[in-house]
DRENNUGU-33932 format. One line per 5 residues: number of its first residue (from 1); their letters; for each residue x, y negated, z of N, C-alpha, C. Coordinates in Angstrom, 2 decimals. Atoms other than C-alpha are relative to their C-alpha. Layout:
N
NUM) A) X/Y/Z/X/Y/Z/X/Y/Z | ...
! end
This chain:
183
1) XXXXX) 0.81/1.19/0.00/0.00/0.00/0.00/0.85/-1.25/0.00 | -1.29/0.92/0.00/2.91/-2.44/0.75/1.31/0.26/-0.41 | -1.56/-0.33/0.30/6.13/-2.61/-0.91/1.30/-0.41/0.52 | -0.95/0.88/-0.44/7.76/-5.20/1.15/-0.76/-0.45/2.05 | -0.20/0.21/-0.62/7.36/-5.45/4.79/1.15/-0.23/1.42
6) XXXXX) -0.95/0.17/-1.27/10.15/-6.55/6.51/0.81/-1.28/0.51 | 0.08/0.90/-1.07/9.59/-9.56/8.03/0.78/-0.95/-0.04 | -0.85/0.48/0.25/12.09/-11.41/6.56/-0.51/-1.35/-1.28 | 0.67/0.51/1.40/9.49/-12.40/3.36/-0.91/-0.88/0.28 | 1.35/0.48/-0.05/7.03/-14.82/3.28/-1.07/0.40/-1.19
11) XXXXX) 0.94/-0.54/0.82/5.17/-12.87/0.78/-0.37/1.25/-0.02 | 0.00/-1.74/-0.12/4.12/-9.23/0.79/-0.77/0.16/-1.69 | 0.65/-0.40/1.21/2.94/-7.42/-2.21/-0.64/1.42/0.17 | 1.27/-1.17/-0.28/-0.37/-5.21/-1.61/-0.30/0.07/-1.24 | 0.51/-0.10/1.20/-1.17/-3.57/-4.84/0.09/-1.01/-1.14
16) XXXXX) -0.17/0.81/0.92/1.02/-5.55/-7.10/-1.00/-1.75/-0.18 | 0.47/1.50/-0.52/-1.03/-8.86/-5.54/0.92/-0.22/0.82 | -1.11/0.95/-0.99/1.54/-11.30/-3.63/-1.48/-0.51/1.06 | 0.96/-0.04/-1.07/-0.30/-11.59/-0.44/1.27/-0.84/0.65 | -0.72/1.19/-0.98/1.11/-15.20/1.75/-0.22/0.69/1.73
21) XXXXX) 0.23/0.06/-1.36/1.67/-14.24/4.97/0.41/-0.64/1.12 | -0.29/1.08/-0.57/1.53/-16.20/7.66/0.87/0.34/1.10 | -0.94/-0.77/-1.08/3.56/-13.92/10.12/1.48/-0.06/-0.52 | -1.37/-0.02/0.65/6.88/-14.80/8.41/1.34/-0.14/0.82 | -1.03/0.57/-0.97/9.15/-16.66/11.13/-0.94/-0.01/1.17
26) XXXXX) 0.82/0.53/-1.72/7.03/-18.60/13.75/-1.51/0.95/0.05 | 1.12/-0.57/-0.58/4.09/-16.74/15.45/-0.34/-0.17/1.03 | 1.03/0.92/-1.52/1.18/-17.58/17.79/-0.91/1.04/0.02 | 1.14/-1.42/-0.32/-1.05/-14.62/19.29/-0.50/0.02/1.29 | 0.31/-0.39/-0.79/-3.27/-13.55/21.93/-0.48/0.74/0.73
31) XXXXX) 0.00/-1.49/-0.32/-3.36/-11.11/24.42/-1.05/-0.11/0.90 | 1.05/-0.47/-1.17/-5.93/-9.67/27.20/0.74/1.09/0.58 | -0.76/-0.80/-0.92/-3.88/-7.91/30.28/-1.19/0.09/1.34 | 0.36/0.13/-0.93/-5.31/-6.14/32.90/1.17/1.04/0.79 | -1.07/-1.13/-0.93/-3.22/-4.78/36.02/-0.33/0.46/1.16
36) XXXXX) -0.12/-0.48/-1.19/-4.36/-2.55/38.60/1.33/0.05/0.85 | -1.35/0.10/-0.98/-1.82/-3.49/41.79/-0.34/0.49/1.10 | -0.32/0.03/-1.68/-0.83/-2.53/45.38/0.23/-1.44/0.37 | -0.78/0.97/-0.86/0.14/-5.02/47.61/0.97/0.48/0.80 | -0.49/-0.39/-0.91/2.35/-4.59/50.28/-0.41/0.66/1.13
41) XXXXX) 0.85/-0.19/-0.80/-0.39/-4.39/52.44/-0.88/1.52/-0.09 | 1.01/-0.63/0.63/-2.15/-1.99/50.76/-0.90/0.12/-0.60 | 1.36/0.72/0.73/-4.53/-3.98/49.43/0.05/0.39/-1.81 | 0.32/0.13/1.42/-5.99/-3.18/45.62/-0.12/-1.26/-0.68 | 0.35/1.33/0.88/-5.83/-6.48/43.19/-0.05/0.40/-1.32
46) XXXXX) -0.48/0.03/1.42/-6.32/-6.55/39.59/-0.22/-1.32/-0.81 | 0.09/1.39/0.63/-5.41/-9.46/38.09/-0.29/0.01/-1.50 | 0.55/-0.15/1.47/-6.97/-10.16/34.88/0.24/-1.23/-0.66 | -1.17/0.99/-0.12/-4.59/-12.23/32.60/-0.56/-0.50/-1.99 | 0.64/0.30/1.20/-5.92/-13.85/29.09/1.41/-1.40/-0.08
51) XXXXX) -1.48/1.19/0.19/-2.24/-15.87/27.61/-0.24/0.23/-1.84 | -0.10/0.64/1.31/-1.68/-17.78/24.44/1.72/0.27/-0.17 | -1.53/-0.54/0.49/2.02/-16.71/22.71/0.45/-1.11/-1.38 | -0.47/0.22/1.37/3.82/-18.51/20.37/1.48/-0.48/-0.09 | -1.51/0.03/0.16/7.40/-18.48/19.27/0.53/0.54/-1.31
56) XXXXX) 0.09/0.08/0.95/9.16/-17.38/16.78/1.38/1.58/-0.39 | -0.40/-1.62/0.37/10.27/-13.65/14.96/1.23/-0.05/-0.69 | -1.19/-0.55/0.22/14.19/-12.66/14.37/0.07/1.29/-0.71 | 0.23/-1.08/0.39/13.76/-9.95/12.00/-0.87/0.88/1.03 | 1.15/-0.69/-0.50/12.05/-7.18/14.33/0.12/-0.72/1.72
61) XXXXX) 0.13/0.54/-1.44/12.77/-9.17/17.55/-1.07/-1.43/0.27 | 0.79/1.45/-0.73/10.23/-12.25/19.01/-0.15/-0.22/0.76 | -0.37/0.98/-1.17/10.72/-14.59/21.42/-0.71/-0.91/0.34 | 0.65/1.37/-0.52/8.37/-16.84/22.79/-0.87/-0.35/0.90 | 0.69/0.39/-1.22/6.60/-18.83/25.26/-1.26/0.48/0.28
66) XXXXX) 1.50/-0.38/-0.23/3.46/-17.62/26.81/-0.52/-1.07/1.14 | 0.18/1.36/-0.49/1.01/-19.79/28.67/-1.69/0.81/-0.23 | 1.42/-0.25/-0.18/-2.80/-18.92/29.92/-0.55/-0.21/1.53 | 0.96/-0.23/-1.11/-5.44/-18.15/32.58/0.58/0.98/0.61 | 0.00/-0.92/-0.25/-4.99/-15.62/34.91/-0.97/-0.46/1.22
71) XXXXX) 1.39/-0.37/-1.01/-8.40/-14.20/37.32/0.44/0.61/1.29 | -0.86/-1.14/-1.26/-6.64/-12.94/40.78/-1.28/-0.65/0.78 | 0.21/0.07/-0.69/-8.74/-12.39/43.37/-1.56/-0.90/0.63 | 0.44/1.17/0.09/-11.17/-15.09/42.71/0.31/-1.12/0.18 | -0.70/1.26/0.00/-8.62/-17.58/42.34/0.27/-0.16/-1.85
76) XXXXX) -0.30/0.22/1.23/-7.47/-19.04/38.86/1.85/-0.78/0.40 | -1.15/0.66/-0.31/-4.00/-19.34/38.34/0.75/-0.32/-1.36 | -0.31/0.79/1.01/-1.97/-21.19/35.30/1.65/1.17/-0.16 | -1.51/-0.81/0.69/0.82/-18.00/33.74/0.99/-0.84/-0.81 | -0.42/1.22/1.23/3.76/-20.42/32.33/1.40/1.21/-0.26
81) XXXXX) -1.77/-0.90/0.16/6.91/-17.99/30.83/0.49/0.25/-1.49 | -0.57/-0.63/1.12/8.95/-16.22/28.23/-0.25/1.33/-0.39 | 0.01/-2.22/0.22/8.43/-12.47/26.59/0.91/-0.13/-1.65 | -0.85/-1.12/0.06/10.48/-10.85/24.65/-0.20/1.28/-0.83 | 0.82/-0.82/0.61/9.40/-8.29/22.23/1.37/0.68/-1.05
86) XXXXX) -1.03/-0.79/0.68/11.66/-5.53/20.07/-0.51/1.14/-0.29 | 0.43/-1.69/0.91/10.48/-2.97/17.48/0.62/0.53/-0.68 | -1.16/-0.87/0.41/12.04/-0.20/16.60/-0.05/-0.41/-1.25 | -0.03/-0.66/1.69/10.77/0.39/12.89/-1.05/-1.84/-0.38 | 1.09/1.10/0.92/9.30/-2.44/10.41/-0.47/0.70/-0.99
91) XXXXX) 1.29/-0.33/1.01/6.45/-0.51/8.91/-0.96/-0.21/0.85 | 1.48/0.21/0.01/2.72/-0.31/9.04/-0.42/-0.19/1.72 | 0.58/-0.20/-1.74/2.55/1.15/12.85/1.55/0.13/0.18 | -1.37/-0.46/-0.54/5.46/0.76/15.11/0.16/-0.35/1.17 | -0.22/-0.10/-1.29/6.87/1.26/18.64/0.48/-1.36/0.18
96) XXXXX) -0.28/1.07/-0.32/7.68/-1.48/20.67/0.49/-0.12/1.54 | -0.34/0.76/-1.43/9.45/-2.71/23.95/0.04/-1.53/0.12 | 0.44/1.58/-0.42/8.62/-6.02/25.80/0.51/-0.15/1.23 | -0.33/0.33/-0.94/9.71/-7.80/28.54/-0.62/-1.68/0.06 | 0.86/1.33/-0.14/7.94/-10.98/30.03/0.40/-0.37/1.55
101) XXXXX) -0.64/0.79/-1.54/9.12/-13.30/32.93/-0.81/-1.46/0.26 | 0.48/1.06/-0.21/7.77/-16.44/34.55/-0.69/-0.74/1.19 | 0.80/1.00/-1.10/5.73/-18.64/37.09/-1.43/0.20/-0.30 | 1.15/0.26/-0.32/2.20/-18.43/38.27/-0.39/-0.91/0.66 | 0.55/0.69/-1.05/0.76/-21.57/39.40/-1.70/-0.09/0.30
106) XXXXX) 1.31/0.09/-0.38/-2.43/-22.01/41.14/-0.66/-0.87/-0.62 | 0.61/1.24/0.96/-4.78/-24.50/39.32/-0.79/-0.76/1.13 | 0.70/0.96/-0.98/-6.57/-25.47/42.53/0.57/-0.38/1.43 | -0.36/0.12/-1.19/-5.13/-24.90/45.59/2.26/-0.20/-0.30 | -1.64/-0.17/-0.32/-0.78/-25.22/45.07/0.57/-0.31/1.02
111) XXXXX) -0.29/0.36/-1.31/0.87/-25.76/47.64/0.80/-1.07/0.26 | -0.51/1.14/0.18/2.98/-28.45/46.70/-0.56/-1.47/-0.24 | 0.98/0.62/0.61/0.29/-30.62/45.73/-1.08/0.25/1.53 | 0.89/0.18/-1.23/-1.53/-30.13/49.50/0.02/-1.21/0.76 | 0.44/0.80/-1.05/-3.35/-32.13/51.54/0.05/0.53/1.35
116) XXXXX) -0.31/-0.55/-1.68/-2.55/-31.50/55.29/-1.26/0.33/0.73 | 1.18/-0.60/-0.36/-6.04/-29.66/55.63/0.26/1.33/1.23 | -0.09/-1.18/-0.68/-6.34/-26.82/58.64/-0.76/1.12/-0.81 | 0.65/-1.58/0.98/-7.76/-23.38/57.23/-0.27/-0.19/-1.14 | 0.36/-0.06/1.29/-7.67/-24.17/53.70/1.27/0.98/-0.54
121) XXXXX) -1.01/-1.29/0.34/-5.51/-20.78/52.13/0.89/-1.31/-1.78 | -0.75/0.79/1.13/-3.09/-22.61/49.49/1.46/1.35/-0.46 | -0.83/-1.03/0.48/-0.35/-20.65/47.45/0.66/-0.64/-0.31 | -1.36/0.25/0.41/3.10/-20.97/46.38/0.31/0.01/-1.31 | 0.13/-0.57/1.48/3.81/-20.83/42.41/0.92/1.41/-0.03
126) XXXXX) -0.31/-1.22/-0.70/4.35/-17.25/42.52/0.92/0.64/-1.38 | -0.34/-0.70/1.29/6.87/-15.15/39.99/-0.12/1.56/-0.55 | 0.72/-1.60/0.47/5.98/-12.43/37.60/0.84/0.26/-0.95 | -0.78/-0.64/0.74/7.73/-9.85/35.77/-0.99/0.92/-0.99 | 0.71/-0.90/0.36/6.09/-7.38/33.56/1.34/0.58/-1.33
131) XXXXX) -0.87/-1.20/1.16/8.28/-4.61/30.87/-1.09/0.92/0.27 | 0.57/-1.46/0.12/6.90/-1.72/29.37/-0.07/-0.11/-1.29 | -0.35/-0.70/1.86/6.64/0.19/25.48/-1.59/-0.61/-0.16 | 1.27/0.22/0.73/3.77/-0.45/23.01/0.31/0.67/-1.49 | 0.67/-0.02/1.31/1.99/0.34/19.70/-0.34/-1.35/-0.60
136) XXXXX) 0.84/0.85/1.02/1.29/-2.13/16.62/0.04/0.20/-0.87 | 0.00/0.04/1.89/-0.18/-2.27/13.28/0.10/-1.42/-0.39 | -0.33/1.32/0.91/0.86/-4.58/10.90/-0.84/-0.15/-0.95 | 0.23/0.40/1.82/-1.17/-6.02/8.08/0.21/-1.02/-0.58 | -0.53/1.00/0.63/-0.69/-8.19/5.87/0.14/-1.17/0.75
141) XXXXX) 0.76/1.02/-0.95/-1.86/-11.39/7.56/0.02/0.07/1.66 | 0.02/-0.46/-1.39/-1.67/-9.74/11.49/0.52/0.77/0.73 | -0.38/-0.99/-0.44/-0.42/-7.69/13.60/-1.17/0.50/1.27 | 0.56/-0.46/-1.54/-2.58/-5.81/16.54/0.77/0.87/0.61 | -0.69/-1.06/-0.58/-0.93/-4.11/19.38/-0.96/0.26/1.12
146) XXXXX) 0.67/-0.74/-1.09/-1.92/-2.02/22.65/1.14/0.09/0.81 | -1.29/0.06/-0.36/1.00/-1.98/25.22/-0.55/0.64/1.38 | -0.20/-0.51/-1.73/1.43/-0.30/29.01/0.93/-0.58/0.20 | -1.82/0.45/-0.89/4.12/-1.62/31.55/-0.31/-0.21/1.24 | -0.09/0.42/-1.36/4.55/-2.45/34.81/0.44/-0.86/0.25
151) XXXXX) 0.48/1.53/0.11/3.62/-5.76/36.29/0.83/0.14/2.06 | -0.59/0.06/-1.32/6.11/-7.07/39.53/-0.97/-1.57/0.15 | 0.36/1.77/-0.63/4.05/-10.53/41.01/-0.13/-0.26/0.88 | -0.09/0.62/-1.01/4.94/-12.17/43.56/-1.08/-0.74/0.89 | 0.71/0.91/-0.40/2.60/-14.02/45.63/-0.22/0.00/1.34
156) XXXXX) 0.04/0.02/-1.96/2.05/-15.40/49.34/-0.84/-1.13/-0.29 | 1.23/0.65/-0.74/-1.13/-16.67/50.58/0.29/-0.96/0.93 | -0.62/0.91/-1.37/-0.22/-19.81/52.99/-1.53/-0.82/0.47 | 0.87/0.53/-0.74/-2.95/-20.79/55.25/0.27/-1.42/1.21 | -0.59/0.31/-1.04/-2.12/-23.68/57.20/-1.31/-0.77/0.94
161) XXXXX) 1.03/-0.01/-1.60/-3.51/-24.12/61.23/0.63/-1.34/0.69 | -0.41/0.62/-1.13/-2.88/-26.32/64.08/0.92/-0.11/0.37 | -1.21/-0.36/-0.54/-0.23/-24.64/64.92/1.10/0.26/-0.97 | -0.46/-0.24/1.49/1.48/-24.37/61.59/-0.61/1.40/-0.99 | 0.57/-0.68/0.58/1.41/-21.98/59.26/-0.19/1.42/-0.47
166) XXXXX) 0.05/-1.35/-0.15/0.25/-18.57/58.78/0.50/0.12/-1.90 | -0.21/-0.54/1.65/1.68/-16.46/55.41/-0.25/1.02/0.35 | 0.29/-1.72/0.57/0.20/-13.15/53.92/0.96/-0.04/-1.51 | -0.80/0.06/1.58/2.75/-11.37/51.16/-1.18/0.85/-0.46 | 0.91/-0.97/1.04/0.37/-10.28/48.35/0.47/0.44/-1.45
171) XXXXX) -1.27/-0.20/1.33/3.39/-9.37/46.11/-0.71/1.25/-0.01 | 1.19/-1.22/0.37/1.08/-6.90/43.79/1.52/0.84/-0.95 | -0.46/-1.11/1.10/3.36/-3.67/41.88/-1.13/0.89/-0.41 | 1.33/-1.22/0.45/1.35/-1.56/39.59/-0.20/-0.14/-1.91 | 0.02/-0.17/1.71/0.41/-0.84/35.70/-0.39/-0.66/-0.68
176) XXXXX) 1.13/0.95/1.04/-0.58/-3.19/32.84/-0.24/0.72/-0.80 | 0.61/-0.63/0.88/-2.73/-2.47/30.47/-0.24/-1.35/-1.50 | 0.17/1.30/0.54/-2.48/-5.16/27.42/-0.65/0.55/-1.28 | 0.36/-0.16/1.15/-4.36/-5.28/23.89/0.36/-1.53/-0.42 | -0.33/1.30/0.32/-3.25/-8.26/21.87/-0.11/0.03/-1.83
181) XXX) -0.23/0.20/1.24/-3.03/-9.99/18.31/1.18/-1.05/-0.21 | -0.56/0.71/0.37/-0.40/-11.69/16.45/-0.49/-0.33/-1.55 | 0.90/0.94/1.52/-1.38/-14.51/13.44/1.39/-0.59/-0.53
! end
């Protein structure tokens, strides 16, 4: 079906048609992560993580900033980082390793940004790791992938009292689960 994918072209040729594709260098995609975690505590969280990507593709390697929502807990917190991406093969379907690093800040409560309130729970901008392998197809125009890994995030709950202040660690380990697109 393709005679030329390798990522290097800004043109592909599907059935002797030149097909523009827009996946050539720079790329912008988005993913949907969810991660059943532990805590330290023992506690279950699953943070549910919806990020915008865009950077830009080195033959089968891409590099670039990510930046979204993430749902913890019934808090909303602002994902700001880098990932990292490396596929083995440039055809149709192909394996993949990732790596993703960065800062979680809170969007309502930060802690840097507090008002000297008693019992209001405020957070720290917390850091997150996530690696692990994946699947994607390529077509002309897109790529979709499906990925697993394991998600390290940091986070501490700071409550502050009267008496100063109380901290819970809710540093979550445990599995992601991601589906994503690249445009």
């Amino acid at each position: 079906m393709f005679s030329n994918l390798s990522g290097q072209e800004d043109f592909l040729v599907s059935d002797n048609i030149p097909v523009l594709r827009l996946q050539s260098r720079f790329i912008g995609g988005i993913e949907f992560c969810m991660s059943p975690s532990y805590t330290a505590t023992g506690s279950n969280l699953t943070p549910t993580t919806f990020l915008f990507n865009a950077g830009y593709k080195l033959n089968s390697t891409y590099m670039s900033a990510i930046f979204g929502v993430e749902y913890l807990n019934g808090e909303n917190y602002l994902p700001l980082g880098i990932q990292i991406k490396q596929s083995f093969t440039e055809k149709i379907w192909a394996p993949y390793i990732f790596a993703q690093t960065g800062y979680s800040l809170h969007l309502k409560r930060n802690i840097n940004s507090r008002y000297f309130t008693a019992n209001y729970a405020q957070y720290d901008p917390s850091f997150f790791a996530k690696a692990g392998i994946g699947y994607s197809f390529v077509t002309s125009m897109s790529e979709f992938y499906f990925s697993v890994g394991y998600l390290y995030h940091q986070l501490e709950e700071i409550v502050v009292v009267q008496t100063g202040e109380i901290r819970t660690d809710l540093t979550m380990n445990g599995i992601s689960v991601t589906v994503g697109f690249i445009f």
